[in-house]
LOGUZA-280897 format. One record per atom (N, C-alpha, C): x, y, z. Coordinates in pm, whole numbers, padded with zeros to 5 digits, always signed. Example, Ala and Ser with C-alpha at 12.3 -4.5 7.8 and 13.67 -1.06 7.14 Angstrom:
<pts>
+01319-00569+00780+01230-00450+00780+01320-00330+00780+01285-00225+00708+01367-00106+00714+01290+00003+00787
</pts>
This chain:
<pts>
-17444+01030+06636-17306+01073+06659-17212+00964+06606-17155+01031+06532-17016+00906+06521-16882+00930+06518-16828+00871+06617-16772+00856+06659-16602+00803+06588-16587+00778+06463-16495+00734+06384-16450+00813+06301-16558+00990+06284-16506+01045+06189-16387+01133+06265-16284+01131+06191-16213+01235+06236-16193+01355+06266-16165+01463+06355-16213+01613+06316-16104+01667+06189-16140+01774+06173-16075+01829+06058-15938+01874+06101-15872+01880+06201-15736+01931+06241-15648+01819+06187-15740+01692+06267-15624+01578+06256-15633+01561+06124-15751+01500+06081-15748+01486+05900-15630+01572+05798-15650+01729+05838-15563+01753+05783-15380+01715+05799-15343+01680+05938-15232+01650+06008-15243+01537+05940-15289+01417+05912-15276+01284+05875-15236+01264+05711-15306+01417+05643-15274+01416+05521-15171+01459+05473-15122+01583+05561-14986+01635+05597-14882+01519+05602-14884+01467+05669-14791+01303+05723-14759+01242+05594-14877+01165+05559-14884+01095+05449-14790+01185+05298-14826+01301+05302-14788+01391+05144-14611+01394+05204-14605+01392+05354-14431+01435+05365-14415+01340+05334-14475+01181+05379-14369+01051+05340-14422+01022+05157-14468+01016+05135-14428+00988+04996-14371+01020+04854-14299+00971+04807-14189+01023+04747-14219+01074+04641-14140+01239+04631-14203+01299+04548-14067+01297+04414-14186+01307+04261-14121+01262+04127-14103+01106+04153-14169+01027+04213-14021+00869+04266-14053+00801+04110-14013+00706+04088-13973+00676+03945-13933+00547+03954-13933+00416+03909-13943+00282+03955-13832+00314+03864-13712+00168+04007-13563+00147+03891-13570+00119+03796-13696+00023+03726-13672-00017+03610-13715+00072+03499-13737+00226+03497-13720+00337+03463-13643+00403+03416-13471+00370+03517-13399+00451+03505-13266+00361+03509-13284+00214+03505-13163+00155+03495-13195+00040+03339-13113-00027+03292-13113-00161+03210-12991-00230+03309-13074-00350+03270-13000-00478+03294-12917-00505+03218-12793-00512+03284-12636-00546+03199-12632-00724+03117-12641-00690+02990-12627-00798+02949-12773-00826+02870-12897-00778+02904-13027-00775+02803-13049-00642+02768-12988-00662+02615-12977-00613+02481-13093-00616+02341-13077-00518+02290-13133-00559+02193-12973-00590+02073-13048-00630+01945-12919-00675+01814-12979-00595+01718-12925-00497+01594-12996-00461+01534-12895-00568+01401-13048-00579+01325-13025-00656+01165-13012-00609+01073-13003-00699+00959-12977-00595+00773-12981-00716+00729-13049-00667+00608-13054-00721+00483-13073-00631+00337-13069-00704+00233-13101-00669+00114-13168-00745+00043-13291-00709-00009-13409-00785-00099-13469-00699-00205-13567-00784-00224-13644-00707-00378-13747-00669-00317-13855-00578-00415-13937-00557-00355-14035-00540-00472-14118-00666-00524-14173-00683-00678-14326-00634-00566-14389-00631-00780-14540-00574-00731-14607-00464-00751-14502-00405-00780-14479-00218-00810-14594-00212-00919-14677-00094-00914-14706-00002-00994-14660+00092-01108-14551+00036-01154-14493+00115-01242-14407+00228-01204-14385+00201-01073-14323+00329-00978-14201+00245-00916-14164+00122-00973-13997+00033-00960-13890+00163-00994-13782+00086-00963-13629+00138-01004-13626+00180-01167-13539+00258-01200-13564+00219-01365-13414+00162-01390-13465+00114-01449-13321+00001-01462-13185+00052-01512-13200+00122-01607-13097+00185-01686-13038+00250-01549-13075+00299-01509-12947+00423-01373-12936+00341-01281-13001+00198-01231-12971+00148-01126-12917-00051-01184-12832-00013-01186-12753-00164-01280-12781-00283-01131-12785-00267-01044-12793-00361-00948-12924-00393-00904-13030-00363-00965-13160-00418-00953-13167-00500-01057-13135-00514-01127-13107-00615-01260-13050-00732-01221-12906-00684-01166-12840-00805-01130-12934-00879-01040-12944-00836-00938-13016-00901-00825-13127-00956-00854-13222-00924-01009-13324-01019-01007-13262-01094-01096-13170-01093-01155-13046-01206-01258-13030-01314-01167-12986-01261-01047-12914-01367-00958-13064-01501-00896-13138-01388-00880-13259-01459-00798-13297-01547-00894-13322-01502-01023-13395-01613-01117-13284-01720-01166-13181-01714-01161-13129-01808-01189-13092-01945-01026-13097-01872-00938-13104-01978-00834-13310-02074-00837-13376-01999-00874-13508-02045-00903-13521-02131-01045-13377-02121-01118-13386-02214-01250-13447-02174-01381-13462-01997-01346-13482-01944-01485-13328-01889-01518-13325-01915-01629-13191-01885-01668-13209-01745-01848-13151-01642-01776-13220-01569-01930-13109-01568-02053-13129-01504-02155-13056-01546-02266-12900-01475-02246-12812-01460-02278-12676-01366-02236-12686-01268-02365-12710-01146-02254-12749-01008-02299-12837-00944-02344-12959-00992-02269-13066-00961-02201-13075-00852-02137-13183-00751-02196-13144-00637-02142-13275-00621-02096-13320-00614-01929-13475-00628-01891-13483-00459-01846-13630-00437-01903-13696-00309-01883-13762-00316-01789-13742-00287-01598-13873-00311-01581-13920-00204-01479-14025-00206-01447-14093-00080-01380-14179-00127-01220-14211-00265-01225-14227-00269-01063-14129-00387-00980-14043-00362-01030-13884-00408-00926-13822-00283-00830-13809-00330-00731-13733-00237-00632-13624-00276-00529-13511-00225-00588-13409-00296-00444-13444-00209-00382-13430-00299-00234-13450-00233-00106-13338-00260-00002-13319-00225+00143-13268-00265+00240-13377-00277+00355-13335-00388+00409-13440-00388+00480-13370-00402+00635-13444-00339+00765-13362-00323+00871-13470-00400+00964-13427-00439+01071-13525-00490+01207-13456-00503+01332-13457-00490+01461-13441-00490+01595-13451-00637+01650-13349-00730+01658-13406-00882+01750-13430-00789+01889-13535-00828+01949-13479-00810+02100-13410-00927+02199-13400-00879+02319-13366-00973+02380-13442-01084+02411-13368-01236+02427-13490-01325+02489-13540-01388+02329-13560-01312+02269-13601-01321+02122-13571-01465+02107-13662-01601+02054-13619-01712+02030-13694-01760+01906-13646-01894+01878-13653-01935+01691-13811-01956+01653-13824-01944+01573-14012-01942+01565-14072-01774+01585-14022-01700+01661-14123-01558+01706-14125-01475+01585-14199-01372+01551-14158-01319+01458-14149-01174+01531-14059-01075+01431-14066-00937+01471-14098-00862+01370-14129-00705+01392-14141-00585+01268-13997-00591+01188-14018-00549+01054-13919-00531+00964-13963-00371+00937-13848-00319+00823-13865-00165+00803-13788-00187+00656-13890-00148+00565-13798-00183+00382-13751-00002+00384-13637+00007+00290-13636+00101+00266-13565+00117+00067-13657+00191+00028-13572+00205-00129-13460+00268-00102-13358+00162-00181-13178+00232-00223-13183+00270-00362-13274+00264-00438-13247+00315-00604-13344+00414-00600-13400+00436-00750-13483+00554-00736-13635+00542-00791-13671+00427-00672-13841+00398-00733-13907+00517-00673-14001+00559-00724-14109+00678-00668-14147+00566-00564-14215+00480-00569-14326+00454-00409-14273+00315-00388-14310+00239-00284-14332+00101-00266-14416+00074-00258-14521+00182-00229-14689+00135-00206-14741+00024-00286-14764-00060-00198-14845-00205-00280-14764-00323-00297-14680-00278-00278-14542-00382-00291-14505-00483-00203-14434-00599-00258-14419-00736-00183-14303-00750-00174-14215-00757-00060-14109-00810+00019-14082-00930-00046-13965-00970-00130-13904-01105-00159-13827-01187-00057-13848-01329-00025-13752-01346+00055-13615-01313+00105-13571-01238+00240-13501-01132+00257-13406-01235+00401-13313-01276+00404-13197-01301+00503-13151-01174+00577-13177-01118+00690-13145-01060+00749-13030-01087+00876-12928-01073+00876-12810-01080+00968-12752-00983+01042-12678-01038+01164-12602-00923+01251-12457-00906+01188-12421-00820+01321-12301-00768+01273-12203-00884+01259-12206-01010+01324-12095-01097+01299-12115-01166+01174-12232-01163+01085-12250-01218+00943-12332-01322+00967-12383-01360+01035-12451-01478+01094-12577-01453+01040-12666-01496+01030-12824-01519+00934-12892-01504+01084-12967-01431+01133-13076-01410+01244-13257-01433+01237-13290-01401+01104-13400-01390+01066-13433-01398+00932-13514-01407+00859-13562-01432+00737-13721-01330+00710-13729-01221+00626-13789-01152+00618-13931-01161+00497-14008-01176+00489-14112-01112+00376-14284-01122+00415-14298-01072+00283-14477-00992+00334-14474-00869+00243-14608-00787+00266-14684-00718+00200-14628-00605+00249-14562-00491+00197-14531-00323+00272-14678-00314+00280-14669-00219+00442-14730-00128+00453-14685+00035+00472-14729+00106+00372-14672+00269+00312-14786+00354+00355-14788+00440+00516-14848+00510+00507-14864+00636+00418-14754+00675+00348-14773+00779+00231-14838+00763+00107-14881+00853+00064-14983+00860-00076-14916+00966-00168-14967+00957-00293-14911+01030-00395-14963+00999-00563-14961+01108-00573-15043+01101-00736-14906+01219-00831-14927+01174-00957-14894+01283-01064-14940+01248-01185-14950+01356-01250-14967+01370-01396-14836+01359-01547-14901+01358-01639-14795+01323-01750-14776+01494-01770-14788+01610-01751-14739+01721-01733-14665+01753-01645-14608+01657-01541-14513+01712-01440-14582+01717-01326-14723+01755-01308-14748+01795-01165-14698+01696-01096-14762+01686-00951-14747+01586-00850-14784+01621-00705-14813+01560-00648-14861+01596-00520-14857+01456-00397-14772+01513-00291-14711+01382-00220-14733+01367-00080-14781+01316-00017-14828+01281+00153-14787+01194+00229-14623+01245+00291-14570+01166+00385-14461+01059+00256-14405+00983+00343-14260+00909+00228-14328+00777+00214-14319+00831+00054-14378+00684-00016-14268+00587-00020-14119+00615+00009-14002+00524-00054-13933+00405+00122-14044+00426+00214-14016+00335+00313-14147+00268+00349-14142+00164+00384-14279+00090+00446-14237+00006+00565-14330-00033+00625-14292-00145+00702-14407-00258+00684-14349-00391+00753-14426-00495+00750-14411-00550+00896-14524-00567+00954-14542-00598+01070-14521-00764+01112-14437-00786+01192-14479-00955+01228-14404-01001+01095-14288-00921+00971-14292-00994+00898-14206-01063+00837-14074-01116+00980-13961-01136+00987-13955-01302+01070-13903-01404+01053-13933-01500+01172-13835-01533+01199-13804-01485+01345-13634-01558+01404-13609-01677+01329-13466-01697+01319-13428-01841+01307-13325-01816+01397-13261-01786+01482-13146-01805+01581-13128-01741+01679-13133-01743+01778-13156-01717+01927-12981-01654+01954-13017-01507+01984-12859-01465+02074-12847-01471+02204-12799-01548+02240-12728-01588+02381-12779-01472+02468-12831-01482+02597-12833-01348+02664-12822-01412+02820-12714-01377+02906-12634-01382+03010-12728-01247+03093-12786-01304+03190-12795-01208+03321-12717-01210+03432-12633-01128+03433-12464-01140+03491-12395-01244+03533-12347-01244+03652-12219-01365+03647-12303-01453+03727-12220-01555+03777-12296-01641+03908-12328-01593+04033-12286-01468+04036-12346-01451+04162-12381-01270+04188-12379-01250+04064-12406-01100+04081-12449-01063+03917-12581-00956+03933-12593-00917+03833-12599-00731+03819-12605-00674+03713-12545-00542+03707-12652-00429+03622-12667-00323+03718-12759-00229+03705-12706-00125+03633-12711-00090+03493-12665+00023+03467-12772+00152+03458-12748+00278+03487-12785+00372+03484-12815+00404+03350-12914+00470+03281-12939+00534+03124-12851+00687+03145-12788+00733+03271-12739+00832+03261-12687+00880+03349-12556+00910+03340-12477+00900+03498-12495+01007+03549-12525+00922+03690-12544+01037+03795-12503+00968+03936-12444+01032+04008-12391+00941+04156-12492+00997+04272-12581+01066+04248-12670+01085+04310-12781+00988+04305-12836+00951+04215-12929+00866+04213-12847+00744+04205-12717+00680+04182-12682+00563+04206-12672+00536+04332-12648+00646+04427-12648+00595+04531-12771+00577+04611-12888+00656+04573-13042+00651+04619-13090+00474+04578-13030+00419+04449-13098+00311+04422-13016+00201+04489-12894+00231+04509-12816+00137+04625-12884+00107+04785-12906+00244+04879-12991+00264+04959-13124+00175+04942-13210+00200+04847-13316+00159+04850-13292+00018+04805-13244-00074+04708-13217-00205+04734-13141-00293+04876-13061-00188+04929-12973-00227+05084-13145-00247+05213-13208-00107+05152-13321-00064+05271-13449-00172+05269-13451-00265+05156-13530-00370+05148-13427-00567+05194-13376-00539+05118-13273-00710+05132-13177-00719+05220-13106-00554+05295-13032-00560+05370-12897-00494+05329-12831-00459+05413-12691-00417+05386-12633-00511+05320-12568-00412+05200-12442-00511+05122-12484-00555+05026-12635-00578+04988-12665-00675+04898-12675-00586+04768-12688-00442+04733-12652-00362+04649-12481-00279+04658-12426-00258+04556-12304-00193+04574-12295-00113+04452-12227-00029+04482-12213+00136+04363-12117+00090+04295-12073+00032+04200-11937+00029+04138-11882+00193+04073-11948+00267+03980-11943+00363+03983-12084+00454+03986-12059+00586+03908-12180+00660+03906-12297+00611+03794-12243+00502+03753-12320+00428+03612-12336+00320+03632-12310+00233+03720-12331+00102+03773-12321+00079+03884-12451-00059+03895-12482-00047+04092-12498-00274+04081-12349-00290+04104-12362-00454+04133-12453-00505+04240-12555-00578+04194-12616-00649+04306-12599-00830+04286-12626-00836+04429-12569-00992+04465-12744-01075+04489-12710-01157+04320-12838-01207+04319-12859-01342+04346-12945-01446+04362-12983-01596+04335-12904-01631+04200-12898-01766+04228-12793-01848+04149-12936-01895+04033-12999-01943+04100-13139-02000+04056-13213-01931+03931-13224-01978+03830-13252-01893+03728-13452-01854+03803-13491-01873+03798-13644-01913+03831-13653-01761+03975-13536-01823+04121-13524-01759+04205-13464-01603+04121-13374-01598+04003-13304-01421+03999-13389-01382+03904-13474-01435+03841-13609-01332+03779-13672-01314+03877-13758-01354+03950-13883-01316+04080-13728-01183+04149-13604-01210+04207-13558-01111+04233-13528-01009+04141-13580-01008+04032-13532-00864+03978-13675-00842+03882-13789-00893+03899-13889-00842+03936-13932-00776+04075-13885-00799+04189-13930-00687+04298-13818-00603+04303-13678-00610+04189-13601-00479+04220-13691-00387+04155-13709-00420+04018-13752-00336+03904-13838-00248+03923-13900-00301+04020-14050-00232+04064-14014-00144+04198-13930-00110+04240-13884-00010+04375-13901+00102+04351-13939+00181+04378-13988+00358+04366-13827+00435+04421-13798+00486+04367-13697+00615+04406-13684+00737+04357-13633+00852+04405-13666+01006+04363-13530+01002+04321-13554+01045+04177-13364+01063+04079-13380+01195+04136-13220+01223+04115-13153+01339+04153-13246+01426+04049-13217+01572+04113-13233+01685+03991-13147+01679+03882-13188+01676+03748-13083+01716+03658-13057+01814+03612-12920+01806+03587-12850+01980+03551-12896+02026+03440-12894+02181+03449-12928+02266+03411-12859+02247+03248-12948+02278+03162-12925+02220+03017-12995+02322+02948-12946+02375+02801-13010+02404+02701-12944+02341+02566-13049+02298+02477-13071+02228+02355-13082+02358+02259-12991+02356+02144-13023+02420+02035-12975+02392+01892-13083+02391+01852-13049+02359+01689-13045+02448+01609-12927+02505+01544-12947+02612+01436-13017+02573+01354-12989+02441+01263-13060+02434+01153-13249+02447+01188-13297+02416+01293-13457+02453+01292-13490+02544+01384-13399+02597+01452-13427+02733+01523-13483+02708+01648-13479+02573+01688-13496+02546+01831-13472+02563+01908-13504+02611+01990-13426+02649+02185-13530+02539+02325-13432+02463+02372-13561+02334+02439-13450+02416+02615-13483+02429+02706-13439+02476+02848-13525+02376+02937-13439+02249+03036-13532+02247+03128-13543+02345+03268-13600+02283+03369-13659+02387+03495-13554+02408+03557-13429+02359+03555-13284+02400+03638-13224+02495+03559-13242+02577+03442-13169+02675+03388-13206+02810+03437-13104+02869+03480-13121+03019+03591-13004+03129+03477-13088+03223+03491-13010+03348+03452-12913+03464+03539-12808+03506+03532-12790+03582+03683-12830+03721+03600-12824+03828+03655-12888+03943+03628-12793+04011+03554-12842+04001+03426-12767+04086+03311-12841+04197+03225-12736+04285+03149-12817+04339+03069-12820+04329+02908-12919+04311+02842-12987+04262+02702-13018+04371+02621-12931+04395+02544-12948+04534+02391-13047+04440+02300-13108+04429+02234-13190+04364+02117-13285+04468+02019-13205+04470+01908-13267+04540+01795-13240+04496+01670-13332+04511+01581-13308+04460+01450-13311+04580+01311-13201+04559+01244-13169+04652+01113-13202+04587+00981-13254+04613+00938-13377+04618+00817-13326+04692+00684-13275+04675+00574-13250+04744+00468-13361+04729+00392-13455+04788+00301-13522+04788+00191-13478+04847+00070-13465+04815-00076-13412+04840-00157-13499+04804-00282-13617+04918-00326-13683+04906-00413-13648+04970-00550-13722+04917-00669-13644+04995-00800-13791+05002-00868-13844+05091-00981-13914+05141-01020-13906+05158-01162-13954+05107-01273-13952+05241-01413-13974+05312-01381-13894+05396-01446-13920+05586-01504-13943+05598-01689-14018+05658-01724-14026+05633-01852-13992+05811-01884-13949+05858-01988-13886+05989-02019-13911+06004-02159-14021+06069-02192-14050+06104-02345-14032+06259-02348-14016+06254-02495-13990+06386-02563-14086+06500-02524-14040+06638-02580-14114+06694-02610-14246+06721-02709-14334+06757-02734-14428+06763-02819-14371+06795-02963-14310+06951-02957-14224+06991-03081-14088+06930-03135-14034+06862-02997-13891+06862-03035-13872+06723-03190-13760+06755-03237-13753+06668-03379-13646+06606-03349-13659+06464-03348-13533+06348-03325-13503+06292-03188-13627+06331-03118-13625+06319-02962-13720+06139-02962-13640+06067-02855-13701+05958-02846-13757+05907-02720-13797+05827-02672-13872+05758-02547-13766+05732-02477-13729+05696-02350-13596+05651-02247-13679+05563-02154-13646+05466-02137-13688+05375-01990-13559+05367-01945-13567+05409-01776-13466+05428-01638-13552+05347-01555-13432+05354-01430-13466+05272-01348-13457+05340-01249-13557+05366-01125-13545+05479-00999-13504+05420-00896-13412+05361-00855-13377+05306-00706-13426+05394-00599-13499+05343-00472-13503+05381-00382-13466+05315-00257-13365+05320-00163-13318+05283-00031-13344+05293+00110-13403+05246+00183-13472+05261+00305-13415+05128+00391-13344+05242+00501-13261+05196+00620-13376+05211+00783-13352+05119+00834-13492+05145+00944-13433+05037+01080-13429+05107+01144-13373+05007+01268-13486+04988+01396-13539+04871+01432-13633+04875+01520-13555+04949+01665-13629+04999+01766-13576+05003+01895-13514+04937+01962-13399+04925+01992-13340+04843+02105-13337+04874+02240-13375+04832+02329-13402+04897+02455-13288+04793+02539-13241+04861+02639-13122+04785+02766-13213+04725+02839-13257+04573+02833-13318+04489+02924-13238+04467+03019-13298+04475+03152-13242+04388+03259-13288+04224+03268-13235+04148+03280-13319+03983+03268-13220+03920+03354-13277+03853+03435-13215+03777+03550-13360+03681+03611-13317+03550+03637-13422+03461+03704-13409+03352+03778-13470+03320+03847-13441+03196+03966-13520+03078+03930-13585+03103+03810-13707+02936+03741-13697+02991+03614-13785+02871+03538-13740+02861+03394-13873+02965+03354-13981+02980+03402-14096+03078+03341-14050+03207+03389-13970+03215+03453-13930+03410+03475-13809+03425+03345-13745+03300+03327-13618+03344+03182-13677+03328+03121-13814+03264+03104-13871+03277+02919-13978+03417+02948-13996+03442+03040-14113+03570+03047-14032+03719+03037-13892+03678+03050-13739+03788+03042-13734+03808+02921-13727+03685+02860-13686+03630+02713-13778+03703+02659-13844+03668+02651-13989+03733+02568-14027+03908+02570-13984+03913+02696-14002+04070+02680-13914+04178+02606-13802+04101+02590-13711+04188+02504-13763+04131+02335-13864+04110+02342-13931+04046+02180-13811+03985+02086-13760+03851+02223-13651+03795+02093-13760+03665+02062-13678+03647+01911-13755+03500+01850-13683+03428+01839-13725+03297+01814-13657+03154+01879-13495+03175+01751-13491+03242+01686-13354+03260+01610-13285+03375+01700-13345+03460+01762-13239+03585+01805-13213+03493+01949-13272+03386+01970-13228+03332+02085-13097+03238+02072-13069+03241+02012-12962+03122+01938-12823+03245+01973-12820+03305+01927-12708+03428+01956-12754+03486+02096-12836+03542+02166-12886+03560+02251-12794+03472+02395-12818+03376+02384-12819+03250+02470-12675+03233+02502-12623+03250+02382-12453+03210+02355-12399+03322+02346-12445+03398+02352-12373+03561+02453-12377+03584+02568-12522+03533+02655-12509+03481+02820-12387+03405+02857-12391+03282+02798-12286+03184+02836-12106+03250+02794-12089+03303+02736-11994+03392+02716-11946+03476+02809-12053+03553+02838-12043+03629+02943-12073+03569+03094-12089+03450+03158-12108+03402+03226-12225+03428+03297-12293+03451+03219-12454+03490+03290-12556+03386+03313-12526+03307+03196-12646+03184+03201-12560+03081+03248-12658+03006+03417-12621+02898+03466-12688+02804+03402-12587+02748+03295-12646+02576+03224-12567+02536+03129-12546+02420+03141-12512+02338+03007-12570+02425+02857-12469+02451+02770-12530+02501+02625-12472+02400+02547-12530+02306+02508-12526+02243+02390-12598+02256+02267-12518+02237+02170-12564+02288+02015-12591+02148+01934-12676+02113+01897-12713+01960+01806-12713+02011+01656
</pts>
């Protein structure tokens, strides 16, 4: 006999308990907020990009790949003759872009991203020239070069064909940038630092206020608005990281978010999350179809007749055809009863685009309609 197992009433009661207290969707702050003041910087530059396969800029249409290897060789002490006209086929200006992050200091290196500005077919194989990359205040941040790597491939022939897999005209180089200058990064003031939200909501600002108050105490979180939540941290650099390592890590349940639909004409997309409700309307959907075929007719003579000749005509034929439209009723309280509505009136992700924005017109569909 033993005596420790539980019977099955309570077991289930204990599991019951446990499933009510724990928080359901919960989502750690550092999820759903950034720290005010750690940033990323984005960079730029412009470099060469020698090495090419015969798949460079061509010089004649792009006058500034010339210059730029003019300029380079003459700071290196080649100096060419005046009016010099270079032909060449694996030169490539590029731009090249990269992300410092925050914290980021002198010595680390980060990813770079080349991209062709003239009109080389590939970079594949190609070498990054020493590349100065700077922020927006003009300041020098990093120093760039290395080997592209071009996941795209591509072949052609001297007849024109060609055949191409993925974009040969960007690469990246990993690791292949090395800070030289550190941007300042401030974790708020002296005595308070600042939680912003990725997306305002005063529902969950105030859940993550609660739950920082419900651990450190009243007061020590505050709502400034629905997008920021001031907390009152250690002065101590050492002491306000360890504190915003155990904020970061706090579990809380974000609000529901509102009811939204995404649509893109240009690719015929329709994206709905689980808060979009229909109220009970009714849905005509039919489609009109013209066909308009043409035919020779050929028209020869008679056997006897004298001076009679051959005729080629043309037979148009016109065919008008309208599928059924039937009066749907569609109304729903979750997002799989409006797409199982949706669907039954056999619309496709284009008749939904007009569809959707005739609900909202008519005040039928509860949600945000935004068009991208």
């Amino acid at each position: 006999m033993n005596y420790f197992r539980p019977t099955m009433p309570r077991f289930v009661l204990m599991l019951c308990v446990l499933l009510a207290l724990a928080p359901a969707h919960a989502e750690r702050i550092k999820d759903l907020t950034t720290i005010q003041g750690v940033r990323n910087n984005q960079l730029l530059g412009y470099g060469l990009v020698v090495g090419l396969d015969g798949s460079g800029d061509q010089t004649t249409q792009t006058p500034f790949t010339v210059q730029s290897l003019t300029t380079m060789l003459s700071q290196l002490g080649v100096t060419l003759p005046p009016g010099s006209s270079l032909q060449l086929k694996n030169v490539a200006a590029a731009m090249v872009t990269a992300t410092l992050p925050a914290f980021a200091k002198p010595g680390q290196t980060i990813d770079v991203t080349v991209s062709s500005m003239g009109n080389a077919k590939s970079l594949r194989g190609g070498t990054l020239l020493m590349t100065p990359l700077k922020g927006v205040d003009g300041e020098l941040y990093a120093m760039a070069q290395g080997n592209l790597l071009v996941a795209g491939m591509g072949a052609s022939t001297a007849g024109g064909s060609s055949v191409q897999v993925n974009q040969l005209s960007v690469g990246r180089i990993i690791a292949g940038a090395t800070v030289e200058r550190a941007v300042p990064t401030q974790l708020g003031d002296a005595d308070h630092i600042y939680l912003g939200l990725n997306t305002t909501d005063f529902t969950t600002t105030r859940r993550i206020v609660n739950a920082i108050n419900g651990v450190y105490g009243a007061g020590t979180a505050t709502a400034v608005d629905g997008r920021l939540v001031q907390v009152n941290a250690p002065g101590e650099a050492n002491e306000r990281i360890e504190f915003l390592s155990h904020i970061e890590s706090l579990d809380i349940r974000p609000a529901a978010s509102m009811a939204k639909v995404i649509i893109n004409p240009r690719t015929g997309s329709v994206v709905m999350n689980q808060a979009v409700t229909i109220e009970t309307c009714a849905v005509a959907h039919g489609n009109l179809s013209v066909v308009i075929t043409s035919e020779p007719v050929v028209s020869q003579p008679n056997a006897l007749s004298q001076g009679g000749q051959t005729v080629q005509a043309q037979r148009d034929h016109i065919e008008i055809s309208q599928d059924r439209g039937g009066l749907t009723i569609i109304g729903g309280v979750n997002l799989s009863e409006v797409v199982k509505a949706l669907n039954a009136v056999g619309a496709t992700p284009a008749d939904l685009l007009a569809i959707l924005q005739a609900m909202k017109a008519a005040g039928a569909l509860r949600a945000e309609l935004e068009i991208i």
